[in-house]
C-alpha positions in Angstrom: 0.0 0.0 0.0 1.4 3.9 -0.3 0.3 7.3 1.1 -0.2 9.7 -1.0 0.1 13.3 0.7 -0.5 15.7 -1.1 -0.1 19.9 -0.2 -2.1 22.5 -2.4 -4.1 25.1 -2.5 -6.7 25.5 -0.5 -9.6 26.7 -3.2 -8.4 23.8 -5.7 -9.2 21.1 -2.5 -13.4 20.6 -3.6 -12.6 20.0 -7.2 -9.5 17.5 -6.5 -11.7 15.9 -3.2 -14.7 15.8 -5.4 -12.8 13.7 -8.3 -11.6 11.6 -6.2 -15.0 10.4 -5.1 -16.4 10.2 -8.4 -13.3 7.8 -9.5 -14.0 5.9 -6.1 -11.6 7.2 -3.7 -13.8 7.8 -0.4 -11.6 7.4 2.2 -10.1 10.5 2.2 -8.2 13.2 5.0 -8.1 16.6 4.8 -6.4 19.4 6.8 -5.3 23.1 6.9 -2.0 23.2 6.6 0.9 26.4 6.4 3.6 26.2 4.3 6.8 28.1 2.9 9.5 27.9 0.1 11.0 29.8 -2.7 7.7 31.0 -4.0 5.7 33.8 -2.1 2.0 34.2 -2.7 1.2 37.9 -4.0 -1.4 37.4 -0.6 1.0 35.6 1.6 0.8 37.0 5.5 3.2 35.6 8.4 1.1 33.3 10.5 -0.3 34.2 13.6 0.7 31.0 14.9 4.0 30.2 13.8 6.6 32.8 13.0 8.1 31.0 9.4 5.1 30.4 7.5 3.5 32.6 5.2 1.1 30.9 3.1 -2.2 29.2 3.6 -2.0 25.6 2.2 -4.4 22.1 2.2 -3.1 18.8 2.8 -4.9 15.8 1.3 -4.3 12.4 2.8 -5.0 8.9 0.9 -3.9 5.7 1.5 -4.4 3.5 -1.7 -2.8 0.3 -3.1 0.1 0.2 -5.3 -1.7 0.1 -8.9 -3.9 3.1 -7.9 -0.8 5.6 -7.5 -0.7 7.0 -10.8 -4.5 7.7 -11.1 -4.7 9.2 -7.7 -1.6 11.5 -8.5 -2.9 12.2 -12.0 -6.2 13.6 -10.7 -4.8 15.9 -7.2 -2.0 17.1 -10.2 -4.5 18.0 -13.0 -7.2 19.6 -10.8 -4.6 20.9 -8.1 -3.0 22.9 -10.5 -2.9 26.7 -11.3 0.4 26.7 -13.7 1.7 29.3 -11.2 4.4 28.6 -9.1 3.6 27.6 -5.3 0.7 24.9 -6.3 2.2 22.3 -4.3 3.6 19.2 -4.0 2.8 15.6 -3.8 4.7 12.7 -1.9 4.3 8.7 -1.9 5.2 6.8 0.6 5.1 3.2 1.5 2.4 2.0 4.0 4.5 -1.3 6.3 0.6 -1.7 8.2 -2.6 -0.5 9.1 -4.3 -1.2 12.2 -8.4 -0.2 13.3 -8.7 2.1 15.9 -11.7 0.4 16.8 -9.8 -2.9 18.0 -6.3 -2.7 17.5 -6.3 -5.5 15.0 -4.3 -4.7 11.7 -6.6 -3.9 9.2 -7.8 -7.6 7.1 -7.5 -9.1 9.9 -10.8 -11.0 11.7 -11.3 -11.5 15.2 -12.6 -15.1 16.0 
């Protein structure tokens, strides 16, 4: 399995959460995030909060397996984007496990 995270722009997060849905990706976590780099947002503030941060940013949050990567990267890229610098950035990670909250068990497993 692989995490896909995924930071962008906060007004492009309905569109990219929306096709993820409609191509069956439901399971699906998304924060406010804060983020900083080369670019600078004409409308970029220093946080309130922390004191190196100056532009608002989303982070998306999907766990999928392997063959789904390139679909799930293809739609956050073509509905993420502005084609101005700062959009964002994606990463893919490896997933070793997952577990349920609920009972502690890693996740396919049953509990006889």
């Amino acid at each position: 399995m692989k995490e896909i995270k995924a930071i962008v722009r906060p007004n492009k997060v309905n569109e990219i959460v929306q096709q993820l849905k409609d191509n069956g990706f439901e399971n699906i976590t998304i924060s406010s995030a804060e983020g900083t780099g080369k670019f600078q947002d004409e409308k970029a503030f220093v946080s309130q909060i922390f004191s190196i941060t100056d532009s608002p940013m989303a982070k998306i949050e999907i766990v999928v397996n392997k063959e789904q990567v390139n679909t799930v990267v293809n739609i956050i890229s073509e509905y993420g984007k502005t084609l101005h610098s700062g959009d964002g950035l994606i990463y893919v990670s490896d997933v070793e496990k997952t577990y349920r909250v609920k009972t502690g068990m890693e996740n396919g497993e049953h509990k006889y």
